[in-house]
VOZANU-236426 format. One record per residue (C-alpha): residue number from 1; residue in three letters; x negated, y, z negated. Coordinates in nm, 3 decimals. Layout:
! residues N
+-----+-----+---------+---------+---------+
|   i |  aa |      c1 |      c2 |      c3 |
+-----+-----+---------+---------+---------+
| NUM | ALA |       X |       Y |       Z |
...
+-----+-----+---------+---------+---------+
END
This chain:
! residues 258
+-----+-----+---------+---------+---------+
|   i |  aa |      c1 |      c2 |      c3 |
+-----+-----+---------+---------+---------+
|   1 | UNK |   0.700 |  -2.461 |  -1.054 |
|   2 | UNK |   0.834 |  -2.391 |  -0.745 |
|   3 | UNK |   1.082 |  -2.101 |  -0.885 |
|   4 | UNK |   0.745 |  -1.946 |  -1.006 |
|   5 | UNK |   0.528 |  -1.960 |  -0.698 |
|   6 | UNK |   0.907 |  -1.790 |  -0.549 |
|   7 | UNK |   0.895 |  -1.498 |  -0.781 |
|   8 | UNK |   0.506 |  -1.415 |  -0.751 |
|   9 | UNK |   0.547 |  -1.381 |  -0.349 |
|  10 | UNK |   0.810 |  -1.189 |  -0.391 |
|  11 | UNK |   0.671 |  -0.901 |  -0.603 |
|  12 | UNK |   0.478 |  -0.787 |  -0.333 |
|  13 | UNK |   0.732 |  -0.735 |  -0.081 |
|  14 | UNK |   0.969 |  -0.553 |  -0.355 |
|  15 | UNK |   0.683 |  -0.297 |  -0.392 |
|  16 | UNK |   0.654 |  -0.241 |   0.017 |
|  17 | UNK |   1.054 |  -0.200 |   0.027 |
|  18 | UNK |   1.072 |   0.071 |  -0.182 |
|  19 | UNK |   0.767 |   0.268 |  -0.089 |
|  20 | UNK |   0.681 |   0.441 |   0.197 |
|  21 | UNK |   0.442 |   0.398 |   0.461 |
|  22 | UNK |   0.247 |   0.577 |   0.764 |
|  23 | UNK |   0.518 |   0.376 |   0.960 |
|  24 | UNK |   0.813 |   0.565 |   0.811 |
|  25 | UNK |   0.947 |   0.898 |   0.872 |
|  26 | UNK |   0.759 |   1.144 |   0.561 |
|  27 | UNK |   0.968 |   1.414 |   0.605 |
|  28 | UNK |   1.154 |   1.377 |   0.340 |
|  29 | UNK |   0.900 |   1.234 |   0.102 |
|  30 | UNK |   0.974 |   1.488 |  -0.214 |
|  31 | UNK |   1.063 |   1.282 |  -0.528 |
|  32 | UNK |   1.099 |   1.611 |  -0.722 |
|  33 | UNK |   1.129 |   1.960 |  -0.764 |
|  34 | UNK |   1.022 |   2.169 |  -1.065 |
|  35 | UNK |   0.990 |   2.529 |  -1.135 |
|  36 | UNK |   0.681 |   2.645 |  -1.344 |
|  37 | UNK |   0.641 |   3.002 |  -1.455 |
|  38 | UNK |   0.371 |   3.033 |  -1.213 |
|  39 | UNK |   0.430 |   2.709 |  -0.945 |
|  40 | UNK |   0.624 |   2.504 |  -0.810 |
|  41 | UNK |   0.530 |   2.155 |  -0.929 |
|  42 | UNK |   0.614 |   1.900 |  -0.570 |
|  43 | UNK |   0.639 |   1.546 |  -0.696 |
|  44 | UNK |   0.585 |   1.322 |  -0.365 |
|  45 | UNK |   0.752 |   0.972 |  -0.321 |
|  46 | UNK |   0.557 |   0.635 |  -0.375 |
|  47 | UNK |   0.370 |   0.607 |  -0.074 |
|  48 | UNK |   0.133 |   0.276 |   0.034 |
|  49 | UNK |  -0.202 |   0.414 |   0.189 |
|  50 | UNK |  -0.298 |   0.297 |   0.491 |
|  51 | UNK |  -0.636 |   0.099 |   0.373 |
|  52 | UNK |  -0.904 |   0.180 |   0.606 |
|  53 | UNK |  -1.217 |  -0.016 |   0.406 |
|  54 | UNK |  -1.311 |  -0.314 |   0.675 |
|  55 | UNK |  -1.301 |  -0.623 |   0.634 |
|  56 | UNK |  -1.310 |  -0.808 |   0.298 |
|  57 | UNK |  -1.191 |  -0.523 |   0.136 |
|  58 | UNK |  -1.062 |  -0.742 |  -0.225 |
|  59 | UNK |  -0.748 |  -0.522 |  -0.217 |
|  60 | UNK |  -0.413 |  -0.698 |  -0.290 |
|  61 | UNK |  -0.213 |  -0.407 |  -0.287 |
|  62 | UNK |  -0.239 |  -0.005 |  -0.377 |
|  63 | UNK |   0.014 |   0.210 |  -0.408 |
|  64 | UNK |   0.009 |   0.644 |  -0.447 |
|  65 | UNK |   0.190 |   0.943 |  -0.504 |
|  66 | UNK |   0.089 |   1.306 |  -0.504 |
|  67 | UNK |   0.175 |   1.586 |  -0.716 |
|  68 | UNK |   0.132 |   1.922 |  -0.508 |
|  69 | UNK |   0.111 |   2.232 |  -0.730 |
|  70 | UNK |   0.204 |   2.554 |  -0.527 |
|  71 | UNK |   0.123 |   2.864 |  -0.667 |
|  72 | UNK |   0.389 |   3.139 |  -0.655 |
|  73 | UNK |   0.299 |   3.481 |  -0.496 |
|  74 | UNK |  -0.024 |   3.640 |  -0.655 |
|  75 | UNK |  -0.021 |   3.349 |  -0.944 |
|  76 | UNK |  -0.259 |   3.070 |  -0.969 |
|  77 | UNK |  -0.144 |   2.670 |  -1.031 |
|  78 | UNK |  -0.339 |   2.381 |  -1.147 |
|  79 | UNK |  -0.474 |   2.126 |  -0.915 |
|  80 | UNK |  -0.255 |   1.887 |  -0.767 |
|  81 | UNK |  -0.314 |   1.505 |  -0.889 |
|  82 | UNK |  -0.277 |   1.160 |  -0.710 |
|  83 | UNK |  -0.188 |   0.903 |  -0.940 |
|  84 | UNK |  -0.301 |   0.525 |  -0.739 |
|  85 | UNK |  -0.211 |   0.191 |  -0.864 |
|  86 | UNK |  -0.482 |  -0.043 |  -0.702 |
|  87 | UNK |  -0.502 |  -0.437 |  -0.722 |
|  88 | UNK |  -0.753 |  -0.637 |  -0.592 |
|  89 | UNK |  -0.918 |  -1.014 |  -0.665 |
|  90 | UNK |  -1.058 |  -0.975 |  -1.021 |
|  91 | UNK |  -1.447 |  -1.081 |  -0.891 |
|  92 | UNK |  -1.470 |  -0.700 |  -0.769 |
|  93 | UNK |  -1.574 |  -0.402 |  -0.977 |
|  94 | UNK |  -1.372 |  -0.214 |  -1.168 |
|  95 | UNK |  -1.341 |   0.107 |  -0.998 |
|  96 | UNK |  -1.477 |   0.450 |  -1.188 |
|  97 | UNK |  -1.427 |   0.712 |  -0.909 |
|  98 | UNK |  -1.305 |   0.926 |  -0.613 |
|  99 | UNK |  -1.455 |   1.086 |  -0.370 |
| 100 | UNK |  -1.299 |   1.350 |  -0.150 |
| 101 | UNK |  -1.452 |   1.578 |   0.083 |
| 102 | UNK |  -1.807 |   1.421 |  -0.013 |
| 103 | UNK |  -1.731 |   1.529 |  -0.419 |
| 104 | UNK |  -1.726 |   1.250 |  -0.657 |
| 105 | UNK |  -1.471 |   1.279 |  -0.897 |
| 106 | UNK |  -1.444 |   1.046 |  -1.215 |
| 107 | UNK |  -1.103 |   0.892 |  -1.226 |
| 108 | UNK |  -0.885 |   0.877 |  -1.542 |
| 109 | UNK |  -0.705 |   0.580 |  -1.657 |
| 110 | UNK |  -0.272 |   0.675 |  -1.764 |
| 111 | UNK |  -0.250 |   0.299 |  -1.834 |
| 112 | UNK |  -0.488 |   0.015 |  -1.959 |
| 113 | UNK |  -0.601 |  -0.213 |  -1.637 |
| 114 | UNK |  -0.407 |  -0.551 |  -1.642 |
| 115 | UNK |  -0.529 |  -0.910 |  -1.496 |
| 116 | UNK |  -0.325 |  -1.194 |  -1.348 |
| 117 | UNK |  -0.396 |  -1.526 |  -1.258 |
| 118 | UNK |  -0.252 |  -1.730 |  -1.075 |
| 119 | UNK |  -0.457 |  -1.935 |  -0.773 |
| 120 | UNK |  -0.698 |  -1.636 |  -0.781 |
| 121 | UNK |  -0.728 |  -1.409 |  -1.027 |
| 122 | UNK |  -0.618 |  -1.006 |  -1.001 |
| 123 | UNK |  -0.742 |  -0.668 |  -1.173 |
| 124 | UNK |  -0.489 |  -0.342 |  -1.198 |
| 125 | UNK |  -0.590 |  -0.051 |  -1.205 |
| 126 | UNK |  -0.353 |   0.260 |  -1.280 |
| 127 | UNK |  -0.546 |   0.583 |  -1.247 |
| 128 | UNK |  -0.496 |   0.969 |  -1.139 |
| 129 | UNK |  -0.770 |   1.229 |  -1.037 |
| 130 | UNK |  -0.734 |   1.580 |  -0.936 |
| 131 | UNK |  -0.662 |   1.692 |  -0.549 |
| 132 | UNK |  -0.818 |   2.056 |  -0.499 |
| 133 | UNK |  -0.473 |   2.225 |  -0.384 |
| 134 | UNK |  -0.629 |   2.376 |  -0.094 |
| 135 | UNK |  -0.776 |   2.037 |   0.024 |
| 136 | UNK |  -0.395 |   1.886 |   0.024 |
| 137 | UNK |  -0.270 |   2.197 |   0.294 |
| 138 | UNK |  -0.589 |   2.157 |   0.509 |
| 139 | UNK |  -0.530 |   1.749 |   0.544 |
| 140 | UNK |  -0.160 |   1.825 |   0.574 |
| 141 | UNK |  -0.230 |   1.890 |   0.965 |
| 142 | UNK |  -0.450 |   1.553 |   0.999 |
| 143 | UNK |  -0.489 |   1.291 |   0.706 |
| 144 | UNK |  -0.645 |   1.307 |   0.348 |
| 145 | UNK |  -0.954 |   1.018 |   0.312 |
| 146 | UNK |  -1.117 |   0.991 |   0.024 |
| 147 | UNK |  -1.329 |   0.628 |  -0.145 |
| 148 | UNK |  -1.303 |   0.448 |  -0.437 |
| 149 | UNK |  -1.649 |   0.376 |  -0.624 |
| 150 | UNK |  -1.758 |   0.160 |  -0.901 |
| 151 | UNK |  -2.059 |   0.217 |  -1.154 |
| 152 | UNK |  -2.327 |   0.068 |  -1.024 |
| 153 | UNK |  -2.286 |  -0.020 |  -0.671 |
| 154 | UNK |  -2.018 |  -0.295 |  -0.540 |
| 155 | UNK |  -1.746 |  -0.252 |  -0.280 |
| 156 | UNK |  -1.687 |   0.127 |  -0.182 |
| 157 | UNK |  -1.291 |   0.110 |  -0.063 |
| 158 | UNK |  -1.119 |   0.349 |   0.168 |
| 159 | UNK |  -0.781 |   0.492 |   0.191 |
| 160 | UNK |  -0.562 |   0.728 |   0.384 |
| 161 | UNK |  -0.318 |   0.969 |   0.332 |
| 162 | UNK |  -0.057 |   1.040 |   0.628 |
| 163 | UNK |  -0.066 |   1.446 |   0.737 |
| 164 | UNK |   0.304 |   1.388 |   0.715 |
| 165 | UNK |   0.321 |   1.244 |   0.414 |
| 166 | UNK |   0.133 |   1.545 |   0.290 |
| 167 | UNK |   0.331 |   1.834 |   0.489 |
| 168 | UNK |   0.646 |   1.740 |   0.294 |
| 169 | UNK |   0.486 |   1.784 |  -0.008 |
| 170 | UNK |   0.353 |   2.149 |   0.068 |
| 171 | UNK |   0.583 |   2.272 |   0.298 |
| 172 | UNK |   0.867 |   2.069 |   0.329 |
| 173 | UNK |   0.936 |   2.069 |  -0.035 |
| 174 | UNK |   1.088 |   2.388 |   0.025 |
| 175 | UNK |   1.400 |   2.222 |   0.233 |
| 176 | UNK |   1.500 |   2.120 |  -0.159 |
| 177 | UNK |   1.577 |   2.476 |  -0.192 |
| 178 | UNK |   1.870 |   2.644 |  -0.016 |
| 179 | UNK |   1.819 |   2.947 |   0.166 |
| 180 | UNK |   2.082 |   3.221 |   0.154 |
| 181 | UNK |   2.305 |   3.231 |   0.442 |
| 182 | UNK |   2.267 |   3.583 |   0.633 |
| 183 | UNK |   2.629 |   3.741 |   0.455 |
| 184 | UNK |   2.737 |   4.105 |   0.417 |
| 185 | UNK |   2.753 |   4.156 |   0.056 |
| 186 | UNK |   3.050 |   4.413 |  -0.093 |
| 187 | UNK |   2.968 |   4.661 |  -0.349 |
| 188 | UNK |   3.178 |   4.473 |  -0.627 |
| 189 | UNK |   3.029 |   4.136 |  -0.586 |
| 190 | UNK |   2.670 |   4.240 |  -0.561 |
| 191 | UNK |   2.673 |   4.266 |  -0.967 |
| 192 | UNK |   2.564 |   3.854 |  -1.021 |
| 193 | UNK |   2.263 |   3.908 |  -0.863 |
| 194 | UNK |   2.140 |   4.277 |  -0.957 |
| 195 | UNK |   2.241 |   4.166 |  -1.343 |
| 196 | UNK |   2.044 |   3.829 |  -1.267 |
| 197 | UNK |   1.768 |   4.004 |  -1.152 |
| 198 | UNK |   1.756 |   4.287 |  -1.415 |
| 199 | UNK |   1.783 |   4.006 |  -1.668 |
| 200 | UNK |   1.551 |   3.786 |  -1.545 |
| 201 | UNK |   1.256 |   4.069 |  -1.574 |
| 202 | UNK |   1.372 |   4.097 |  -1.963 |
| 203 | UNK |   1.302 |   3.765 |  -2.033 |
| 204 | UNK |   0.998 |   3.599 |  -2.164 |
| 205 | UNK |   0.797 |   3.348 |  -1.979 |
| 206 | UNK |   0.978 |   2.997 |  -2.173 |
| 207 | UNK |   1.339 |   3.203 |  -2.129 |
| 208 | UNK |   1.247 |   3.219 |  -1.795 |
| 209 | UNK |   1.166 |   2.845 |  -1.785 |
| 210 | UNK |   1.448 |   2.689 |  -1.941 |
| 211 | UNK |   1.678 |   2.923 |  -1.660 |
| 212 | UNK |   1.497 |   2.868 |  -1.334 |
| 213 | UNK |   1.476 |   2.491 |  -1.439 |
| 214 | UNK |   1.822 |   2.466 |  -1.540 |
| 215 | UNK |   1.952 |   2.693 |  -1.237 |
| 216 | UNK |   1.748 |   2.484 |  -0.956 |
| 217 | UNK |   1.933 |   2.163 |  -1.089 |
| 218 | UNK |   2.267 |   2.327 |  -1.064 |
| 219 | UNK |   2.206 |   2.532 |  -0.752 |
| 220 | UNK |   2.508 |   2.381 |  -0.533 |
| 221 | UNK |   2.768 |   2.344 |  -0.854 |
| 222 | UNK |   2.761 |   2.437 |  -1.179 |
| 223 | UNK |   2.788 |   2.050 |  -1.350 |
| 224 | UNK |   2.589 |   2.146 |  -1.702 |
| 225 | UNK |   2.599 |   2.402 |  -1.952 |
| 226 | UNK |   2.256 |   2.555 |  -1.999 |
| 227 | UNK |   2.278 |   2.527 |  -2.390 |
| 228 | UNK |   2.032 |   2.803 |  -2.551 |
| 229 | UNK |   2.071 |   3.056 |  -2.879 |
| 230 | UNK |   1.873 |   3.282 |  -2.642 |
| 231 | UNK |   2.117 |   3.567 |  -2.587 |
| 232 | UNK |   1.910 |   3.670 |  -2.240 |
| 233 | UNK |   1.926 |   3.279 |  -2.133 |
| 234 | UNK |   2.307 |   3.292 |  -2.203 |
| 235 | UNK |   2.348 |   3.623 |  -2.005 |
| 236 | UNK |   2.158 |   3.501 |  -1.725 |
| 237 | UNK |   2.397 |   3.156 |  -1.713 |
| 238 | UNK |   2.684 |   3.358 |  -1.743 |
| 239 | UNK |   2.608 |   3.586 |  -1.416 |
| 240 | UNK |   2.462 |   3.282 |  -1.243 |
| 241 | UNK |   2.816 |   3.063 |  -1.349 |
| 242 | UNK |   3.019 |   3.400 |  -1.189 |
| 243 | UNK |   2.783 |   3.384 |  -0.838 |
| 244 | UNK |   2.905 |   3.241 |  -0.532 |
| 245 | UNK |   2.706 |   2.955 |  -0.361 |
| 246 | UNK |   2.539 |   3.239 |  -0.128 |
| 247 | UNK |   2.491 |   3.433 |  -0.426 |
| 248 | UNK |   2.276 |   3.197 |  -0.622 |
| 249 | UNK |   2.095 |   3.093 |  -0.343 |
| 250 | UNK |   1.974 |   3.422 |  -0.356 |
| 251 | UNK |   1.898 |   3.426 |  -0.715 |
| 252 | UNK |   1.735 |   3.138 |  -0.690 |
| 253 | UNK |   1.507 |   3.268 |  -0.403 |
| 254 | UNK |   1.418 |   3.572 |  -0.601 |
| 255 | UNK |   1.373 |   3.396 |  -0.881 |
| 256 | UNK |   1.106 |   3.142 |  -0.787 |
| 257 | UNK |   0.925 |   3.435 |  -0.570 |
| 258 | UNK |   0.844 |   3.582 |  -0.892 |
+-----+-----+---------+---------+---------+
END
């Protein structure tokens, strides 16, 4: 009994140890990095929102992370998401949706809600709702609020979302991707990048998919083959495999600027 009543207290403090807080330094809070046709897709770290309800709140614990979608120049993304896993003693409402910004936004369930009991008795919740993109940049400076509702009256709850937490997801994401050092480039190595480039504007929008993905992963060494019976895909691997590290920085720059 007593190895039992070890373990539950435990999970708790597992969860808090490898998740951030407002506590923690958020500049580095990217989980992820991935290059869409027409944004870059920021996955943030697991982050624990600071719970600003009151008292008797019912929450156990809560959990977050945000997925910022950045449009590239003169394209258009979808809105980003926060995906929340919220626990609190099982007497409390379900909860059924967000608010942000004074909107109210039905939330959608990505896994069925789970109860333990124990000495009391818990609910789960695992949910996501959408984040309007340009909401995310304007809290980036302060904080992001927003409630949790249930049908029919109950407990409203209220969280918040660290400015930092949210820069690093908008803007700091972009420390993920290295910048070309200021070099003189020679005539007879410039041909990497102008045969990238010329390549690149060949290609059709999944070609150029599977190569900005697969270049972004292997932008400091080369440690996969980018396997493809496209010949354009091959061609651009080939160019990108000849580059220097400078050199694909800069392809990769141009690349996701597209």
């Amino acid at each position: 009994m007593l190895k039992k009543i070890i373990t539950i207290m435990l999970l708790p403090l597992l969860g808090a140890c490898s998740s951030l807080s407002s506590e923690d330094d958020l500049s580095n809070a990217v989980e992820q990095v991935n290059i869409k046709p027409t944004y870059i897709e920021v996955v943030g770290k697991t982050l624990i929102p600071d719970n600003i309800s009151g008292k008797n709140h019912g929450v156990v614990k809560s959990s977050l992370l945000i997925t910022a979608n950045i449009a590239k120049k003169e394209q258009q993304a979808p809105e980003s998401q926060l995906k929340m896993t919220l626990s609190y003693f099982e007497n409390y409402k379900p909860y059924a949706y967000a608010v942000i910004d004074g909107q109210k936004i039905k939330i959608k369930e990505y896994a069925v809600a789970t109860s333990v009991c124990t000495e009391h008795c818990t609910a789960t919740q695992y949910f996501t709702f959408p984040v309007k993109n340009e909401t995310l940049t304007a809290a980036a400076e302060t904080e992001l609020v927003f409630e949790l509702k249930p049908n029919n009256g109950g407990k409203v709850l209220r969280f918040s979302v660290p400015g930092g937490y949210l820069n690093a997801i908008t803007e700091g994401y972009k420390q993920n991707i290295i910048q070309p050092a200021p070099v003189v480039v020679k005539a007879e190595t410039a041909d990497p990048i102008a045969m990238s480039k010329e390549l690149f504007i060949k290609a059709s929008a999944a070609e150029k998919e599977q190569f900005t993905d697969w270049a972004f992963k292997n932008r400091k060494t080369i440690s996969a083959e980018l396997k493809s019976e496209s010949k354009i895909v091959s061609m651009l691997e080939y160019w990108y495999q000849q580059a220097s590290e400078s050199q694909r920085a800069q392809i990769l720059t141009w690349v996701i600027a597209q």
